[in-house]
Backbone bond lengths (Angstrom), bond angles and torsions (degrees), N, CA, C in turn:
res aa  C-N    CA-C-N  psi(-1)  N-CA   C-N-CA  omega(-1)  CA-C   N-CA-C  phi
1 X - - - 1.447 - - 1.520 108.28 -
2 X 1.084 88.12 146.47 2.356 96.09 -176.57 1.202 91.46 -63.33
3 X 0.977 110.70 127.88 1.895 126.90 154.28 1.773 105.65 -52.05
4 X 1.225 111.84 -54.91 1.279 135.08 170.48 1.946 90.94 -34.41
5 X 1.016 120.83 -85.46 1.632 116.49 -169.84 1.563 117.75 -50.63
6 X 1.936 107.88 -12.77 1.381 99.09 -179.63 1.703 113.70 -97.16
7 X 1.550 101.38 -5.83 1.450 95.94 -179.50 1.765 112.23 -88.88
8 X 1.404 113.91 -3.19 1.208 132.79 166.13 1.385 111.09 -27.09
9 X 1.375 125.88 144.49 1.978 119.40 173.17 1.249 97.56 -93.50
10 X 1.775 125.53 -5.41 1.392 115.88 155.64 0.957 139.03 -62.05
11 X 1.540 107.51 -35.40 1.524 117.90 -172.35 1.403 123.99 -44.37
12 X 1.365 102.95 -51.80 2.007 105.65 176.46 0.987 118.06 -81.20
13 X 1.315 109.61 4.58 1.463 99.14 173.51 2.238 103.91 -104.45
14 X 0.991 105.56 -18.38 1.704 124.59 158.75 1.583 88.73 -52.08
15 X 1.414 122.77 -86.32 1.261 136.51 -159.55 1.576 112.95 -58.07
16 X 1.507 133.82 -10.12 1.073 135.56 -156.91 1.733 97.07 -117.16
17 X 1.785 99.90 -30.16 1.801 108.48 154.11 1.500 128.76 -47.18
18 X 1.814 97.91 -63.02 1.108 97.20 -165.89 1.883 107.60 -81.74
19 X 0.958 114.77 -13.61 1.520 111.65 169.09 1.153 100.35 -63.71
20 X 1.455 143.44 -16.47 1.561 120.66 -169.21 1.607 96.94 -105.58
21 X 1.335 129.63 -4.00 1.261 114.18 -172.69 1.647 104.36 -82.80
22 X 1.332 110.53 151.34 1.515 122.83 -168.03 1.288 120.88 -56.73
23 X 1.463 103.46 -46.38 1.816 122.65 176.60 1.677 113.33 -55.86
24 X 1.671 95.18 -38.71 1.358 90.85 -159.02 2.197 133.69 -51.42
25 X 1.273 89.34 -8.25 1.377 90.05 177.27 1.792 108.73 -77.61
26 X 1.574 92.37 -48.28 1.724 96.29 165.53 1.573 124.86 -24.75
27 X 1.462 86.87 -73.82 1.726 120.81 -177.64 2.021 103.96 -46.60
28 X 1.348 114.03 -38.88 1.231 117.28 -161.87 1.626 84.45 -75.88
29 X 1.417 126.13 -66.01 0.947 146.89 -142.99 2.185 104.88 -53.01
30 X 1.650 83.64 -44.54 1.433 87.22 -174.86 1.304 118.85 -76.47
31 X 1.603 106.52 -40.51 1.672 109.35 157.43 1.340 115.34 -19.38
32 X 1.455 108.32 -61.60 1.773 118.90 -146.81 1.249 101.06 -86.07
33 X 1.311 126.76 -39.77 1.560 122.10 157.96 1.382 143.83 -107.40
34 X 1.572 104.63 24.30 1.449 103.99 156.19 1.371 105.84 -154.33
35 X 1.102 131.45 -12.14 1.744 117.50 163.68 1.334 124.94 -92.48
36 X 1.294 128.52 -22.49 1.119 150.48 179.33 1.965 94.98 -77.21
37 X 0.912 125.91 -27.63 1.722 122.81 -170.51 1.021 102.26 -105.99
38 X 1.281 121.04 -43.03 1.957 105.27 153.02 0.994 128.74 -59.83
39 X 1.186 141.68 -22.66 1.625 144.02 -134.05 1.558 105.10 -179.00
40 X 1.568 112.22 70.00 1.641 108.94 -173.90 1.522 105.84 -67.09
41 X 1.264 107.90 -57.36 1.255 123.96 157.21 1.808 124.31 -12.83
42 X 1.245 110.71 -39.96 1.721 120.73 -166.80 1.277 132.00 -31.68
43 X 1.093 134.88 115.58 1.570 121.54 177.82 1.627 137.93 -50.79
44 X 1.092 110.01 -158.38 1.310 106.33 169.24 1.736 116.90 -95.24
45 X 1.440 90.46 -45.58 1.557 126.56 161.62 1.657 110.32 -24.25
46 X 1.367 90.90 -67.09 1.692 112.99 -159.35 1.767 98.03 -66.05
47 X 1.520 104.52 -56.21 1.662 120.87 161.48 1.235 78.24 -11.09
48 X 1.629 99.72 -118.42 1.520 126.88 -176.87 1.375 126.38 0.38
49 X 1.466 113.80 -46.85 1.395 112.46 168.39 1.447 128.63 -47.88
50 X 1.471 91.88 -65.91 1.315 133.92 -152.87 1.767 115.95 -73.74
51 X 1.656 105.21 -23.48 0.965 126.42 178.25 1.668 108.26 -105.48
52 X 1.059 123.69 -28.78 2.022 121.17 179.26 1.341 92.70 85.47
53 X 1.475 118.44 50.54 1.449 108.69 173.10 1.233 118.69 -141.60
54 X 1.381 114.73 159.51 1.618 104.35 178.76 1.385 129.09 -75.06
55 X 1.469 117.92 134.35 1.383 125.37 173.15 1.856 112.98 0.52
56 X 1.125 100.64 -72.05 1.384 130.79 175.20 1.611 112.58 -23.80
57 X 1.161 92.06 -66.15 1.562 110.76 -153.16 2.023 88.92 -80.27
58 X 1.142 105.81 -40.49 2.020 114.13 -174.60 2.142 93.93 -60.45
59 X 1.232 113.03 -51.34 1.106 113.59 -172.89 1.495 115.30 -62.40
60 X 1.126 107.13 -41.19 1.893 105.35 176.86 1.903 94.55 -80.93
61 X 1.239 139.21 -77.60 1.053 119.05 160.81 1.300 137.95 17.43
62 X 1.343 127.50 -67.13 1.524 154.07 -149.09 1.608 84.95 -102.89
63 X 1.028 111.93 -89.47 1.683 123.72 166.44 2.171 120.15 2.15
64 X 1.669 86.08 -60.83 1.511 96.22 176.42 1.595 108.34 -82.80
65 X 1.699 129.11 -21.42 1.167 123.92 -160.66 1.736 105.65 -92.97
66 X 1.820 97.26 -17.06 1.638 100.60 -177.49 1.327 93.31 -76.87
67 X 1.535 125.22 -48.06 1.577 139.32 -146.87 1.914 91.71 -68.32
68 X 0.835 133.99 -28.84 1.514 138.23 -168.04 1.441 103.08 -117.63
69 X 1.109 124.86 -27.84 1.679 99.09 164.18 1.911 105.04 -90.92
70 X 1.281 130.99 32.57 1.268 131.81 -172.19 1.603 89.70 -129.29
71 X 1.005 129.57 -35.75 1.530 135.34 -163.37 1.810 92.22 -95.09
72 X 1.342 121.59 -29.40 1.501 117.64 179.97 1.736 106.71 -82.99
73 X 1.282 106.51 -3.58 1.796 106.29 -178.83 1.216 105.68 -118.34
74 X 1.444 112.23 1.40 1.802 114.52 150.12 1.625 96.79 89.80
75 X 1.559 103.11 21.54 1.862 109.72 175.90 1.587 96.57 -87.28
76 X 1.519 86.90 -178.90 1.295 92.90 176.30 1.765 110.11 -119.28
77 X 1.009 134.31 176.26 1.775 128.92 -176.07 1.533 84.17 -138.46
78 X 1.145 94.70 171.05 1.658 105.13 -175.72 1.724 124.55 -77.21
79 X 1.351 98.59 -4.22 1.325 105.85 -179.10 1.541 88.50 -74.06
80 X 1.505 108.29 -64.15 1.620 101.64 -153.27 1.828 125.04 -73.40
81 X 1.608 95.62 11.63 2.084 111.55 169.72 1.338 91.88 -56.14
């Protein structure tokens, strides 16, 4: 994901959306253990597809599920350089 879209004054407010939508723990949940282990690789796109969800909501999604399975393998993400 563009770094560029996360320094946005939109972004938390994107992220402060999709935390309030109802599904979203679902939606996170299945990401992190079954699309994400097929498909580490996956887009945002594919997210989006694959899940019946909006652009929006797949991109913050994907975003937090890379950022925490990168911090659980003792990497680093660009926040924490």
């Amino acid at each position: 994901m563009s770094e560029e879209l996360k320094r946005s004054p939109l972004w938390p407010i994107l992220v402060e959306v999709v935390h309030s939508l109802p599904l979203y723990p679902s939606h996170k949940a299945y990401l992190r253990d079954y699309l994400i282990v097929e498909s580490p690789e996956i887009s945002v796109e594919e997210v989006s597809y694959r899940l019946g969800i909006t652009f929006g909501e797949a991109m913050v999604i994907l975003d937090e599920v890379k950022r925490e399975l990168t911090k659980e393998k003792g990497g680093q993400t660009p926040e924490t350089r």
